[in-house]
C-alpha positions in Angstrom: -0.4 21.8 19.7 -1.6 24.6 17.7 -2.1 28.0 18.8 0.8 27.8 20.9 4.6 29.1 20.6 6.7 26.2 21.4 9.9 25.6 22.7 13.4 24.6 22.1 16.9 24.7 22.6 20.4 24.4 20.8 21.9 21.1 22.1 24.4 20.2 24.8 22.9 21.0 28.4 24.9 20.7 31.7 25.9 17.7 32.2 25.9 15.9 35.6 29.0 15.2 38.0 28.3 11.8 37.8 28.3 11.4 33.2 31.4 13.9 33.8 33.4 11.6 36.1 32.3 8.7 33.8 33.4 10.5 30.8 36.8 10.9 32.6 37.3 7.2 33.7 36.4 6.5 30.3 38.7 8.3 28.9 41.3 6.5 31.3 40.4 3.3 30.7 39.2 2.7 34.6 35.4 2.2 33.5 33.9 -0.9 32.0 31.8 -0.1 28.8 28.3 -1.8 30.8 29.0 0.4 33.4 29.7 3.1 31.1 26.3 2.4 29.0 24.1 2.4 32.6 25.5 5.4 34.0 25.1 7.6 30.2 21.4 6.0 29.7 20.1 6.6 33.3 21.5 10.4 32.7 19.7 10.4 29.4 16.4 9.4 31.0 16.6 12.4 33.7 17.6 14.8 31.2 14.9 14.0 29.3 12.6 14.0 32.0 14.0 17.5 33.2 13.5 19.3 29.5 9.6 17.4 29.7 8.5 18.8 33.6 9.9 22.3 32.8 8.0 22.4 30.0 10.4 22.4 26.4 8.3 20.8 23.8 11.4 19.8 21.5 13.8 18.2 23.3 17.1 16.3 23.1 19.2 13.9 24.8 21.7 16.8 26.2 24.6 15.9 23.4 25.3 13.4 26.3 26.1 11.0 23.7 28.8 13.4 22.0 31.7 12.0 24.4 34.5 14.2 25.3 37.4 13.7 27.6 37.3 15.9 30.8 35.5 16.8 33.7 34.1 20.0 31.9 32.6 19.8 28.5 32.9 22.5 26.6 33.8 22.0 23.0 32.2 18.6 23.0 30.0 19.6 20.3 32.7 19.2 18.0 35.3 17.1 18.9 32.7 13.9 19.3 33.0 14.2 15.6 36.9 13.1 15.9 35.7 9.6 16.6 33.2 9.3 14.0 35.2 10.0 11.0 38.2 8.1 10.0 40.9 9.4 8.2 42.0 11.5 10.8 45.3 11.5 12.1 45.6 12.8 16.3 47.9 15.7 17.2 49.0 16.6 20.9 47.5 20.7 20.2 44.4 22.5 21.0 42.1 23.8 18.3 44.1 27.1 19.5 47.4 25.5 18.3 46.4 23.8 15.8 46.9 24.6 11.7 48.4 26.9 9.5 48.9 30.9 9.7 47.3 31.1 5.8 46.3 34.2 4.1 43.3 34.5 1.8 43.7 36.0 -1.5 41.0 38.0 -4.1 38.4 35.7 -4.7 39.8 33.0 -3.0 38.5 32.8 0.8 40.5 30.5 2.8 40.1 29.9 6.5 43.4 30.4 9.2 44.5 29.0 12.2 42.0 29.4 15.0 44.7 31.3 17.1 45.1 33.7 13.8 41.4 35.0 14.6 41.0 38.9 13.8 38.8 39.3 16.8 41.8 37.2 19.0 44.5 39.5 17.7 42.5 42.4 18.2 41.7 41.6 22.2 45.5 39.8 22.4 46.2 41.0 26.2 41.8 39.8 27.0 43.0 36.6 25.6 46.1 36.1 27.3 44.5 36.6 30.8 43.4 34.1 32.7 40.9 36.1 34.7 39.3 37.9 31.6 36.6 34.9 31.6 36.7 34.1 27.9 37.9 30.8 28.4 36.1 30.1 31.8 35.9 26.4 32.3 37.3 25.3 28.9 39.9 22.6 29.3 42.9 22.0 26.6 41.7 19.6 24.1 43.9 16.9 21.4 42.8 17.9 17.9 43.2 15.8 14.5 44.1 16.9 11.3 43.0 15.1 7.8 45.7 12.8 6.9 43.6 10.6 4.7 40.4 9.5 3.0 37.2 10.6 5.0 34.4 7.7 6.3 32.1 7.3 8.6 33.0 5.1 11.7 30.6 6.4 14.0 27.3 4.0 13.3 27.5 2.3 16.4 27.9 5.8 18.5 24.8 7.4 16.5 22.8 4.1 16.5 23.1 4.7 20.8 22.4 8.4 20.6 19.4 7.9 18.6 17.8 4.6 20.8 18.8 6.4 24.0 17.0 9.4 23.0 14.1 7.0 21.3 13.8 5.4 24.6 14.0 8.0 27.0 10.4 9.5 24.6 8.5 6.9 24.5 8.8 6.1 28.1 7.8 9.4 29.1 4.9 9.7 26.7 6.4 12.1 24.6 7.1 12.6 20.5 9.3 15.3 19.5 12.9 15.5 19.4 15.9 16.3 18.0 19.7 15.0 17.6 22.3 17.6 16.9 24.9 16.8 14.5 27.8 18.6 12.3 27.6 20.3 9.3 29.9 19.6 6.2 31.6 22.6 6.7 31.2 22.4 10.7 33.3 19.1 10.4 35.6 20.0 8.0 36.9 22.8 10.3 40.6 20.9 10.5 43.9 20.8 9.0 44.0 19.7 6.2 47.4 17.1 4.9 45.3 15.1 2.5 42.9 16.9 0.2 43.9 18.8 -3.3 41.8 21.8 -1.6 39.7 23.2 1.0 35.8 22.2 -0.6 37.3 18.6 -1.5 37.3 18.3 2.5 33.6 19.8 3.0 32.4 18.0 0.4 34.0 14.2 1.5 32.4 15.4 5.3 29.0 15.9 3.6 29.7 12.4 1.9 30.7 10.6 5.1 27.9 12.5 7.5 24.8 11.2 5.3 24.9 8.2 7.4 25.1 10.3 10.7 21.8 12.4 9.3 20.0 9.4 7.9 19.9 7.2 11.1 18.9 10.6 13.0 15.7 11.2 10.4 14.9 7.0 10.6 14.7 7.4 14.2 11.6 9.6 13.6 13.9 12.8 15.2 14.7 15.8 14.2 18.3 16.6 13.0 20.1 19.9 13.9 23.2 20.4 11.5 25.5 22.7 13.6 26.7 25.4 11.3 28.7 27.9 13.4 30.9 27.7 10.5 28.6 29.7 8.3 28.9 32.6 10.3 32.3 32.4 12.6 34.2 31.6 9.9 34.5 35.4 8.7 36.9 35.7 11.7 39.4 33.4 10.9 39.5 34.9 7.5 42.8 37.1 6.8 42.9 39.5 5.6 39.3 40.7 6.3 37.8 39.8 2.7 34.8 41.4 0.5 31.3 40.5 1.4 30.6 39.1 -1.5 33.7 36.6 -1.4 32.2 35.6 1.6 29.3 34.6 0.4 31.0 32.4 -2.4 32.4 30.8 0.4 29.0 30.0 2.1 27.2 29.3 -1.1 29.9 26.5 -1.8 28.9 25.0 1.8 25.2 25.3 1.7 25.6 23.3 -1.7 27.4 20.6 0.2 24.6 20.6 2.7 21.9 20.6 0.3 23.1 17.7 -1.7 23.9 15.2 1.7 20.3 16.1 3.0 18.6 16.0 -0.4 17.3 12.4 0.9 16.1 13.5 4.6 12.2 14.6 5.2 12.6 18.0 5.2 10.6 18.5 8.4 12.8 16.7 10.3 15.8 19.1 9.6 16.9 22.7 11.1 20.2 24.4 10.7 22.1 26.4 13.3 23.8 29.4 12.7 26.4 31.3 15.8 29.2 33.1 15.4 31.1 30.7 17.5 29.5 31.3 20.9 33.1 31.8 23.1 32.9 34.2 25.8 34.7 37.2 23.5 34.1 40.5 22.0 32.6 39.4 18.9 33.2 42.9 17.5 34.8 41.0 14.0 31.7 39.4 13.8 29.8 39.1 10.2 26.4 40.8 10.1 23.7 38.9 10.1 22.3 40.3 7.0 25.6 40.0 4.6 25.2 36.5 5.3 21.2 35.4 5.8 20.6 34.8 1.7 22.8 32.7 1.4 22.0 30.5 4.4 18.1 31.0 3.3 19.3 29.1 0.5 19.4 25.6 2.8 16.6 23.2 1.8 16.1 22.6 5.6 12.7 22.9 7.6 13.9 25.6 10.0 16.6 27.9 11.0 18.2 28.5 14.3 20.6 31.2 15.0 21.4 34.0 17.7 18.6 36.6 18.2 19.6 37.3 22.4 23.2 37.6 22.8 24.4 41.3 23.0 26.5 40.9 19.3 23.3 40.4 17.9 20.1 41.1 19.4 19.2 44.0 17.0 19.5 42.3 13.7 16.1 40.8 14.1 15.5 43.3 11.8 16.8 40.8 9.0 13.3 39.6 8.8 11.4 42.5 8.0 12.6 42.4 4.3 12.3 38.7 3.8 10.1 36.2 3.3 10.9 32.6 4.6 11.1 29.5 2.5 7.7 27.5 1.7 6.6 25.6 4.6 9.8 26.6 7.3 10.4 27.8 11.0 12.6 30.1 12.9 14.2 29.2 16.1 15.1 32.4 17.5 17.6 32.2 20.3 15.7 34.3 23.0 18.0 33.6 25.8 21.9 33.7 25.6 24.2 31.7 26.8 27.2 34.4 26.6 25.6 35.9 30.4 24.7 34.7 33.4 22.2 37.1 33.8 19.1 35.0 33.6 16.6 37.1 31.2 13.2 38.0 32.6 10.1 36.4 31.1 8.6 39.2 30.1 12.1 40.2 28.0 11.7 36.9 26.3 7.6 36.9 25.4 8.8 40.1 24.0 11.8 39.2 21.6 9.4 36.2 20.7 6.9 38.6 19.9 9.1 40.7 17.7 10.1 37.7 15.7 6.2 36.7 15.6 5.1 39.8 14.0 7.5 39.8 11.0 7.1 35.9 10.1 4.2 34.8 12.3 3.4 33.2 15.1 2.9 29.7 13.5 6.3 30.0 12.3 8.3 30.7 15.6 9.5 28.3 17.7 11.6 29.8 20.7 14.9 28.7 21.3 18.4 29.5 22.9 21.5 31.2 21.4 23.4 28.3 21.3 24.0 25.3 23.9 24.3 26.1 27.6 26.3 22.9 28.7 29.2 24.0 29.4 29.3 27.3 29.1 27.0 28.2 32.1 26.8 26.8 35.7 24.3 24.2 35.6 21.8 26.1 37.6 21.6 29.3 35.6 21.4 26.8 32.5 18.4 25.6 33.9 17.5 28.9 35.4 17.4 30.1 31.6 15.3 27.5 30.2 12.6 28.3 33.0 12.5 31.6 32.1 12.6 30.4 28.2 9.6 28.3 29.1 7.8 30.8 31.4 8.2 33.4 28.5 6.9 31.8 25.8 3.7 31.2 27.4 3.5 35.2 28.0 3.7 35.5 24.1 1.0 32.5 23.5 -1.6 34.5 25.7 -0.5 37.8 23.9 -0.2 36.5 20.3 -3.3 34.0 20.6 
């Protein structure tokens, strides 16, 4: 509809104690794979429904289809991926636990262990307590590590996201919507045992994921490639390095990117950007602006990243110097999912407006910080994208 500023969000959304409990006996063993199938489509359909009554025009299937062991499902973003690429050898350690202590060098960026963060060490005793709320919810999860040669074994897992999704639209009348799926870098984010270096990983995900994005993009959807990778990776970097070392580092990533979506419809794709979205300080974070060319150099149709969260709120001002790519979109995230303070409507028409008057209205579709499932109660989740919704017709009336 034109005339209108539309509205989106980032991905996973709350999902129900029923899918949760089925995800569990799955992971068991204790639930048959028909029964399985009925309970994930029938929560696909009300999901759907839910994100189409409170009024989100782009919507998604809730990342219900990105299965994760657990009855909470945080993280599940990520580790779906584990069953969708082979050469991948389990471990019994968190993401936490998990790698090497390395140190980057001049010139040469390398990523460390996740527990080797600069923003962890630097908040160690806010880490280390239970009741600080950082971790809130966020079970202990098996990662791999790359022990061999990476594919793609996840057809038959996309095929269902895609159809469920596909379904769930054109049985409600409705058109637009969007899968989520990993970037090269995004995936690569693992030991690695088997490649010479670091790009040879990103660069075999980008190879493998092309059949993830492709069946997305046939499906008439839109694909997300989550990229928090592009952003939180600056914290795992130690030491600290230059800027512009950093930016090697991207540029290397988004020419992975480029080249495994040079075949995709270019309006069918968006890229999202976070700085890793856990309940922390975020004070290590990179600012958005050492970082924005380089992802501005994605041959995607829009760009997603963190415009409510209190890290990064202010650096809308990013877009007063630049001018977006021929024929692209922002997705501002207007509503964060780092409080549970549900933002007032009239505090999201006005972030909307802010981003409107530097870019345009025709080129702002509204959108979260990053996903809610799991990281809010499913009632304030909800709560949010009301208030998304309510707030973005504020800005219509204002900016039309």
């Amino acid at each position: 509809m034109a005339n209108k500023i539309r509205t989106t969000h980032v991905g996973s959304l709350p999902r129900t104690p029923e899918l949760l409990e089925a995800n569990q006996r799955r992971a068991a063993g204790t639930i048959e794979s028909s029964e399985f199938h009925d309970i994930l489509q029938r929560s696909v359909a009300d999901v759907v429904k839910r994100q189409l009554d409170l009024g989100i025009d782009i919507i998604n299937e809730g990342e219900y289809g990105h299965i994760t062991s657990g009855a909470v499902d945080y993280g599940a973003w990520w580790n779906y991926s584990f069953t969708r690429l082979g050469g991948l050898t389990m471990t019994d350690k968190d993401r936490w636990e998990i790698g090497d202590e390395v140190r980057s060098e001049p010139g040469k960026v390398r990523l460390s262990s996740m527990k080797d963060r600069r923003d962890r060490k630097l908040f160690a005793d806010a880490y280390n307590d239970p009741n600080s709320g950082i971790f809130t919810g966020r079970n202990k999860v098996a990662n791999p590590e790359f022990t061999g040669p990476v594919t793609y074994i996840g057809q038959d897992q996309v095929n269902a996201d895609v159809q469920l999704l596909r379904d769930a639209l054109d049985n409600a009348g409705a058109k637009d919507g969007f899968v989520a799926a990993l970037s090269p870098g995004a995936a690569a984010r693992l030991p690695n045992k088997y490649y010479d270096n670091d790009i040879d990983v990103v660069r075999a995900c980008g190879e493998a994921l092309k059949t993830e994005y492709q069946t997305i993009t046939d499906a008439g959807l839109t694909v997300q490639f989550d990229a928090p990778d592009l952003a939180e990776a600056w914290d795992s970097v130690v030491p600290e390095p230059t800027v512009e070392d950093f930016q090697a580092f991207l540029r290397e990533r988004i020419d992975v990117l480029n080249d495994s979506i040079a075949d995709l419809p270019r309006e069918q794709t968006r890229l999202h950007i976070c700085w890793g979205s856990w309940h922390g300080p975020h004070v290590t974070d990179v600012p958005f602006k050492d970082i924005i060319d380089e992802i501005l150099r994605a041959k995607v149709g829009g760009f997603s990243f963190e415009g409510a969260s209190p890290r990064h709120a202010h650096e809308w001002r990013v877009w007063q110097n630049r001018d977006l790519p021929e024929n692209t979109v922002i997705y501002p995230g207007v509503v964060s999912h780092s409080t549970n303070a549900v933002e007032h409507p009239r505090l999201v028409a006005d972030r909307i407006i802010q981003f409107a008057e530097l870019v345009g209205p025709d080129k702002v579709i509204a959108s979260t910080d990053c996903g809610l499932g799991g990281r809010l109660h499913h009632q304030i989740a909800w709560a949010k994208l009301q208030s998304l919704v309510e707030g973005a017709d504020i800005a219509t009336k204002e900016l039309f």
